[in-house]
N, C-alpha and C positions, 0 to 999 in steps of 0.2 A: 453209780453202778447198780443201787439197788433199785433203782426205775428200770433200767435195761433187762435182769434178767426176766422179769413177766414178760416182757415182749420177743426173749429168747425163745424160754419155755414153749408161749403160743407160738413160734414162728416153725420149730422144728418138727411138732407135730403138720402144721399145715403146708412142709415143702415135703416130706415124708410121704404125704396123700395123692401130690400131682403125679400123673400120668409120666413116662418119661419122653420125651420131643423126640423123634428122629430126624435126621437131614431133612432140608428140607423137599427134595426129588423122593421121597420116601413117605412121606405124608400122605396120608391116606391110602396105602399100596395096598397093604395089606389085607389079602379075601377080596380086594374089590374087585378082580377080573372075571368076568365069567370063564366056565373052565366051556370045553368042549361038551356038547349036548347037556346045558345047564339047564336043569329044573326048578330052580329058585330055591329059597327069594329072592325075586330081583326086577330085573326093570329091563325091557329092551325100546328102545329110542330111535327111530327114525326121525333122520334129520331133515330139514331142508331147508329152501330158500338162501342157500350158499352165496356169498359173493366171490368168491372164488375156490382153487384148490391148491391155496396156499398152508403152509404152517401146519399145525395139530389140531387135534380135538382133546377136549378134556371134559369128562360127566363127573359129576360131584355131588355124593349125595349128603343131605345133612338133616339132621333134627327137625321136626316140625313145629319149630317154635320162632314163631317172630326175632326171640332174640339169638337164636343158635341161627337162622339162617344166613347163609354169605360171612357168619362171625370167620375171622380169621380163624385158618386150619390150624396152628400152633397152640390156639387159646381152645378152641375144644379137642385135643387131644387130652393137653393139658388137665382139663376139668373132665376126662374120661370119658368125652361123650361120644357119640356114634358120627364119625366122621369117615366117607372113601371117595375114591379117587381114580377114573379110569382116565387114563391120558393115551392119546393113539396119535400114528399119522395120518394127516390126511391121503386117502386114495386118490390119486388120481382120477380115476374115471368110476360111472357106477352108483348106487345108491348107498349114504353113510348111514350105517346103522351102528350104535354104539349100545354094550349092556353091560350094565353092572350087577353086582350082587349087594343084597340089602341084609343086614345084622339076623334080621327075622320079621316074621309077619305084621303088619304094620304100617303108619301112617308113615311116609317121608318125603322131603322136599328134595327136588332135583334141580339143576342147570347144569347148562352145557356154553361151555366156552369157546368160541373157533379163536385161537391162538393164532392169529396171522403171521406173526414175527420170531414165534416159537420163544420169546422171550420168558413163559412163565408165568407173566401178571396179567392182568385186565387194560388193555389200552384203549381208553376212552376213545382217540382219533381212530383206531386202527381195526381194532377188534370188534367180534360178533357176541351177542350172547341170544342164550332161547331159553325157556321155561316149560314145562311141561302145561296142558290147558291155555297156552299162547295167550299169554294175558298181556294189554298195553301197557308199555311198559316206562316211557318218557325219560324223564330226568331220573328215574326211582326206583330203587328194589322194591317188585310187586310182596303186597303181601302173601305172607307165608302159606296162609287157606287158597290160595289164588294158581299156587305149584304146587300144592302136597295129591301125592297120590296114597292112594290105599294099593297094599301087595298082599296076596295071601300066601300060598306055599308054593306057589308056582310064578311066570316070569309076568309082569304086570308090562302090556306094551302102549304106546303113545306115540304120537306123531309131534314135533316140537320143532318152528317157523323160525327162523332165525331174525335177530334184529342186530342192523347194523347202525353206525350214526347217522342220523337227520337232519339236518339242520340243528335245534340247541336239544335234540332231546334222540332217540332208540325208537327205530323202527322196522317191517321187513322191506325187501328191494323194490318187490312188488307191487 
């Protein structure tokens, strides 16, 4: 008993600290939609290179760090970090333009997910993803320097190619 409480001790101070998780449809929601005539910071996203105009769209912005990037949303909320999340339908017809709002001015990593299945996760067969600076993207999350954009107080915009599967690796249709 007396080896357990030190690791009580430390244990309650550091459950005390985390962040608290909400559902998970709720993750990342919060401030991340641009409002009407939004001035930043934030990001506006022209999409393209669509393979169709199926399922959703989802923008996700996260930390500019190698190891925060694509980390599971649970686990940087978790450790308090800057994580949002704009999920939309897809439009039928027309040009996707998708925008989020960023914490504040600053460096951050974006991707955008075409949800084909509307299922929620990343489907290697099924699904698309894009990165800001359309960087190749293969088998591998590009590194993190490779999608960070800089925002300053206003909406920082980009154009972002979609990549669907290839053969064994992520490419566009085109």
């Amino acid at each position: 008993m007396r080896a357990i409480l030190p690791l009580l001790l430390v244990a309650v101070p550091l459950s005390a600290t985390a962040a608290p998780v909400p559902p998970r449809e709720e993750r990342g929601r919060a401030d991340a939609d641009c409002r009407p005539g939004e001035t930043g910071p934030g990001y506006r996203i022209s999409v393209r290179g669509l393979k169709d105009r199926t399922g959703l769209m989802r923008l996700e912005l996260y930390p500019a760090s190698q190891e925060d990037f694509l980390a599971p949303d649970r686990v940087l909320i978790a450790a308090d970090k800057p994580f949002r999340r704009v999920v939309t339908a897809m439009p039928t017809s027309g040009p996707v333009t998708l925008c989020i709002r960023a914490p504040g001015p600053g460096t951050w990593a974006l991707a955008v997910h075409h949800d084909r299945d509307r299922d929620g996760r990343f489907g290697f067969l099924r699904d698309g993803v894009g990165f800001p600076n359309n960087p190749r993207i293969g088998r591998a999350k590009p590194d993190v320097r490779a999608v960070a954009l800089p925002v300053g107080r206003g909406l920082a915009e980009t154009v972002v190619i979609m990549n669907y599967r290839r053969g064994l690796g992520f490419g566009p249709i085109g």
